[in-house]
C-alpha positions as CSV (number, residue, x, y, z in Angstrom):
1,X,-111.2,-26.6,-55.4
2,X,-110.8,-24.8,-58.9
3,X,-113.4,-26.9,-60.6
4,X,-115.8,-26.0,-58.1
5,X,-114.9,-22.0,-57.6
6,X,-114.6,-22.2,-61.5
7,X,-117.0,-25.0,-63.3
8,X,-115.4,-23.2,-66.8
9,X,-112.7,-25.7,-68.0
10,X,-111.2,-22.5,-69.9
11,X,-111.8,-19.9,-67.1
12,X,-109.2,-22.6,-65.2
13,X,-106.8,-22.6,-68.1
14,X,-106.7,-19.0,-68.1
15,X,-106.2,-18.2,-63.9
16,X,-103.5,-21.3,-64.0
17,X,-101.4,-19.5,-66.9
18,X,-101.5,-16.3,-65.1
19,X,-100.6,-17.9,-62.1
20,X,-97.6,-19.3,-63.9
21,X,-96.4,-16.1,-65.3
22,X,-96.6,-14.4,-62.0
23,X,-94.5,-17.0,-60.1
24,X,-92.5,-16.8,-63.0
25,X,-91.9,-13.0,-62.8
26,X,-91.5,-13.2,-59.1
27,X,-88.5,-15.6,-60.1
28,X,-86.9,-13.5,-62.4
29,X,-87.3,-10.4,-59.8
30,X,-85.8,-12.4,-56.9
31,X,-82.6,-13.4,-59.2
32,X,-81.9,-9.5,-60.3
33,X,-82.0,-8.5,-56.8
34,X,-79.9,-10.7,-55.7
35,X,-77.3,-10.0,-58.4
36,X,-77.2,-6.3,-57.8
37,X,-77.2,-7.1,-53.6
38,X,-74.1,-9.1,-54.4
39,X,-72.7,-7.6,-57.7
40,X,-69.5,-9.6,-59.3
41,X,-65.6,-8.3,-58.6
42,X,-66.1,-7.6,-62.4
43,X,-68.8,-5.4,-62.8
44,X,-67.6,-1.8,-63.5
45,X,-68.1,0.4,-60.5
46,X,-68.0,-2.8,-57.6
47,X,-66.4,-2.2,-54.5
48,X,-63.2,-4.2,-54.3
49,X,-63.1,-7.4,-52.1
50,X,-61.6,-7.3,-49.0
51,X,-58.8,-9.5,-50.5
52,X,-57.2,-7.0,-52.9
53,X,-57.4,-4.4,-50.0
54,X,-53.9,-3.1,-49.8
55,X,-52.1,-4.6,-46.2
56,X,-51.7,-2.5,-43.1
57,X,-48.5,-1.0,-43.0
58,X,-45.8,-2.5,-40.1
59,X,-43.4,-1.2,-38.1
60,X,-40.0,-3.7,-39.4
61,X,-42.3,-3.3,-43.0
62,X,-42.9,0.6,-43.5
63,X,-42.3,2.4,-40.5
64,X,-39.0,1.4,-39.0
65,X,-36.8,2.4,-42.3
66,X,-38.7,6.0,-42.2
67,X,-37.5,5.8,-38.8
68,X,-33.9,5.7,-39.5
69,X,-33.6,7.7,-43.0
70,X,-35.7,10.5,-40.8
71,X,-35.9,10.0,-36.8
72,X,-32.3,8.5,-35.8
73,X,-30.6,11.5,-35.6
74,X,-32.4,12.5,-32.2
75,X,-34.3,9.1,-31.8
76,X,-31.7,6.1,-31.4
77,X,-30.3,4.2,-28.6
78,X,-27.7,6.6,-27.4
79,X,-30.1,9.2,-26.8
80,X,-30.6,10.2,-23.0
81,X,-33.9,12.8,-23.3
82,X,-36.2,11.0,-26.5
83,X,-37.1,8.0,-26.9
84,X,-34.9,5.4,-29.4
85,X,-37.4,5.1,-31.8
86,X,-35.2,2.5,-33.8
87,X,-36.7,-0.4,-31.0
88,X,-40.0,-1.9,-31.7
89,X,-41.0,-1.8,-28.0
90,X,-40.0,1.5,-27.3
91,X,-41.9,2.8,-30.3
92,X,-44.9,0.8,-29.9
93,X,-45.1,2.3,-26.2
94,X,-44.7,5.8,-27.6
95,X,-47.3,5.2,-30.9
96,X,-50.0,7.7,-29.7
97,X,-47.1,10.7,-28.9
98,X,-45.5,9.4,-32.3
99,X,-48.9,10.1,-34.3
100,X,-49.7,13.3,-32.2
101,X,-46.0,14.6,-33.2
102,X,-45.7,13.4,-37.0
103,X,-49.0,14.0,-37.4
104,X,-51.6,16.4,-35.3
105,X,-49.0,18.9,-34.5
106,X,-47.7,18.6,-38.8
107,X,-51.4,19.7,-38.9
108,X,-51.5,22.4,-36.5
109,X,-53.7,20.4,-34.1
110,X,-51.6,19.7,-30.9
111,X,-49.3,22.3,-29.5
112,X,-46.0,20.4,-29.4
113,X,-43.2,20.9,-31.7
114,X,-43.8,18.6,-34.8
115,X,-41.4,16.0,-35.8
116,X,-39.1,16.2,-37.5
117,X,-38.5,19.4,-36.5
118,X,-40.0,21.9,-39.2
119,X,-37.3,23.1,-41.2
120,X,-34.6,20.4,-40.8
121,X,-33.5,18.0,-43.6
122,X,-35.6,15.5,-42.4
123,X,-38.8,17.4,-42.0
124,X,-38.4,18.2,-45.5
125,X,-37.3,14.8,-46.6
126,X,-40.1,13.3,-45.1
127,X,-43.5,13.3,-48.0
128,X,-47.0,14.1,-46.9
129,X,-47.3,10.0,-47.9
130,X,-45.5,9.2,-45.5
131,X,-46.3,11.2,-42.6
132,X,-50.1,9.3,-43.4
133,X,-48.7,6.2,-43.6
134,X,-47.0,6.6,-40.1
135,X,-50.7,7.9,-38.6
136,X,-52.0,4.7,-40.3
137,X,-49.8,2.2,-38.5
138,X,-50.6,3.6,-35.1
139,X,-54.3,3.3,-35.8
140,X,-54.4,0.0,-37.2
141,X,-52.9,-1.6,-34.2
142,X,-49.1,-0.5,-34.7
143,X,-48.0,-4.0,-35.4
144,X,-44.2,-5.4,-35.7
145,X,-44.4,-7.4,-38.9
146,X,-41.2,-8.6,-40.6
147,X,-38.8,-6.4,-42.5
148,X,-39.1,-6.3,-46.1
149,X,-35.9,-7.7,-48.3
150,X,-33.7,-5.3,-49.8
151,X,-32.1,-6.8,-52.5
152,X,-33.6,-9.9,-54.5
153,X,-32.2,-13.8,-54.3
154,X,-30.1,-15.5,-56.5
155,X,-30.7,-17.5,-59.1
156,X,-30.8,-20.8,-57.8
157,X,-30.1,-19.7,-53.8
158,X,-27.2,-17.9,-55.0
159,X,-25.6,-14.6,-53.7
160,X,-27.5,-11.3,-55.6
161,X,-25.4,-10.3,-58.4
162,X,-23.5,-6.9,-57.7
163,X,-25.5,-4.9,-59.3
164,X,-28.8,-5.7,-57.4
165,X,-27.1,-5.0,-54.0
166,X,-26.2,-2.0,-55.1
167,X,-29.5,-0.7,-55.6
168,X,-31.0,-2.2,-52.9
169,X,-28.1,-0.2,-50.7
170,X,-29.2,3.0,-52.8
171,X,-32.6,2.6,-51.0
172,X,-31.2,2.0,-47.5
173,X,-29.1,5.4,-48.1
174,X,-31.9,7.7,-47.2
175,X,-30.7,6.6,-43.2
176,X,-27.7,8.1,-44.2
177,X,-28.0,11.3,-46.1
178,X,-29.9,12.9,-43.3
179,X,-26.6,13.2,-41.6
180,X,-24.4,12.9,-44.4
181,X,-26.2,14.2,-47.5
182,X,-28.1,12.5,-50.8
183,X,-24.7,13.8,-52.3
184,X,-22.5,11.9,-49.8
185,X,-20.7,15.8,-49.2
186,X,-21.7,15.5,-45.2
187,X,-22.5,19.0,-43.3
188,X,-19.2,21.0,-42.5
189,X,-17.6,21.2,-39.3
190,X,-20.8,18.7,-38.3
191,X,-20.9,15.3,-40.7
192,X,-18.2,13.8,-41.9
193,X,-18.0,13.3,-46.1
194,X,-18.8,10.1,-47.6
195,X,-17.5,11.4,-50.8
196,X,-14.1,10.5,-51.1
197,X,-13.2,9.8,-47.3
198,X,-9.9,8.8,-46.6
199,X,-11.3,7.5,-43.6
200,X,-14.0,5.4,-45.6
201,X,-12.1,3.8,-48.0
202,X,-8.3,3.0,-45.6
203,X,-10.5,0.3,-43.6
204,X,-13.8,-1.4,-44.8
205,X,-13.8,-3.7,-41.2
206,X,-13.9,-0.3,-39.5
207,X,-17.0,0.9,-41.5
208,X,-18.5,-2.4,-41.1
209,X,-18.1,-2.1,-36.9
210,X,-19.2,1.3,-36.9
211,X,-22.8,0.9,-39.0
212,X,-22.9,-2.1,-36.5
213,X,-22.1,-0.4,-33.3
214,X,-22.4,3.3,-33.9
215,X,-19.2,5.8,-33.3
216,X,-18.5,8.4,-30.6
217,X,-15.8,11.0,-30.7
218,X,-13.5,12.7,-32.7
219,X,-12.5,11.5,-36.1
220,X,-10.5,13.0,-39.0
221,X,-11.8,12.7,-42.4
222,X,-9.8,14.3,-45.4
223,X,-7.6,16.5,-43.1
224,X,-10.8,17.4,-41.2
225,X,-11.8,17.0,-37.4
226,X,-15.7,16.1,-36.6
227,X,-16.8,15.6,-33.6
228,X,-20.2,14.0,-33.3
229,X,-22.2,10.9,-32.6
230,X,-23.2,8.6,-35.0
231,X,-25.9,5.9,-33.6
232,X,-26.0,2.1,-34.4
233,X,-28.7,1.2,-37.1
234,X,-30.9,-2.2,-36.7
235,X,-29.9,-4.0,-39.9
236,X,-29.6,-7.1,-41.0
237,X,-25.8,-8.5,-42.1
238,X,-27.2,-8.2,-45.9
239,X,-28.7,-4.8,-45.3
240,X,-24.8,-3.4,-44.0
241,X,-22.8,-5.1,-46.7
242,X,-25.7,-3.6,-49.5
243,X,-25.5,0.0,-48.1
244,X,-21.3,-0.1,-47.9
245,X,-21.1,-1.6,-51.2
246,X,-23.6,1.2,-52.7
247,X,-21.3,3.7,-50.5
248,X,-18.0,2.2,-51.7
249,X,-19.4,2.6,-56.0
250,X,-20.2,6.1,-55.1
251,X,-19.2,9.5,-54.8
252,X,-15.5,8.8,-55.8
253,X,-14.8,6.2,-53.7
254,X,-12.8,3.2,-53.6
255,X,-15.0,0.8,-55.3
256,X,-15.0,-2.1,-52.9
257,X,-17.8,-4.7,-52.2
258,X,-19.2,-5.8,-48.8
259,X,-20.0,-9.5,-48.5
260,X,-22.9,-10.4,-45.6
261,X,-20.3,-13.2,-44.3
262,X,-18.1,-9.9,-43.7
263,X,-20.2,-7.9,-41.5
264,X,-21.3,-11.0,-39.6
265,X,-17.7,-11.8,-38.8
266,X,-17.7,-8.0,-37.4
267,X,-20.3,-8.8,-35.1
């Protein structure tokens, strides 16, 4: 067909090498579009993969321990008028009121009282991170997912030295110092002192039984009668014997440790 449209032998030459640099073009073209359509994870600027996007937070995960350091003062299982908070179902059920409270009315955009209650200690405990993280969970599907371990395994399977219990029972304090203060000093004539209890330190099974089950009633503590309720937490039998032992190393007290085979024989 060439031969004929083009009898010139070096008219051919000349349409077939341009011919060849144009597909050749087209090639190169084709290959830099598709590079910048589908840029690598190392190219400065790239969008991250949908792999290193950080996880979802969960309710046993995230949500649940911000629940107790902040919520269990009201919302726990002895409550009669709110909701116990503390259980997954019950929570789950109430997500939407949950993200209206903690969140819209924080922001002034729903006309209930926000929680916590503005101006209490856990209102003020509780970070702007946090609050989001909360209005997160509801919206991306409130799930339950498992609860994050507290202090780190032994070497070999072996118990976690001291040490590492006691900072992972540091952490679980914040459910505590809402009632009882970071400093362990309680409220007067409302919580009971950590801080060198009498109470605390005379009878470790007793502590044990009532992080387990919760306490109703008078007690005397130092020479000093409270009368309050304090509401069972959800914890595991490590999570107890980490916060105790923390407790028992601090503020002046006794110094004794909490074993997990301890609290489960409280059960």
């Amino acid at each position: 067909m060439l031969t004929f449209l083009f009898p010139n032998r070096r008219t051919r030459v000349r349409l077939m090498r341009s011919c060849l640099r144009a597909a050749l073009g087209c090639l190169v073209l084709g290959q830099a579009l598709a590079h910048d359509a589908n840029p690598s994870p190392a190219k400065a600027g790239a969008a991250p993969s949908p792999d290193s996007a950080a996880p979802s937070p969960t309710y046993l995960g995230d949500v649940q321990p911000l629940f107790m350091g902040n919520c269990a003062r009201c919302h726990n299982q002895q409550s009669r008028f709110v909701y116990n908070w503390l259980d997954y179902k019950t929570a789950f059920a109430d997500r939407w009121e949950i993200r209206r409270r903690v969140w819209d009315s924080w922001k002034g955009s729903y006309y209930k009282e926000p929680m916590p209650i503005t101006n209490s200690p856990e209102s003020l405990a509780l970070t702007d991170d946090q609050r989001a993280m909360i209005k997160t969970w509801v919206e991306s599907g409130a799930v339950e997912g498992v609860a994050k371990e507290q202090a780190p395994a032994g070497v070999g399977g072996s118990a976690p030295a001291k040490d590492d219990r006691i900072a992972a029972g540091k952490r679980l304090f914040t459910a505590c110092a809402a009632c009882h203060q970071p400093t362990g000093q309680g409220v007067p004539n409302v919580f009971p002192p950590l801080a060198g209890s009498d109470f605390l330190n005379a009878d470790k099974s007793r502590a044990i039984k009532i992080i387990i089950n919760g306490k109703q009633g008078e007690v005397v503590v130092n020479g000093v009668k409270y009368s309050n309720s304090m509401p069972p937490f959800p914890l595991s039998d490590q999570d107890i014997a980490n916060v105790l032992t923390y407790v028992y190393h601090s503020f002046g007290n006794s110094g004794l440790a909490v074993t997990p085979e301890e609290v489960k024989a409280q059960r």
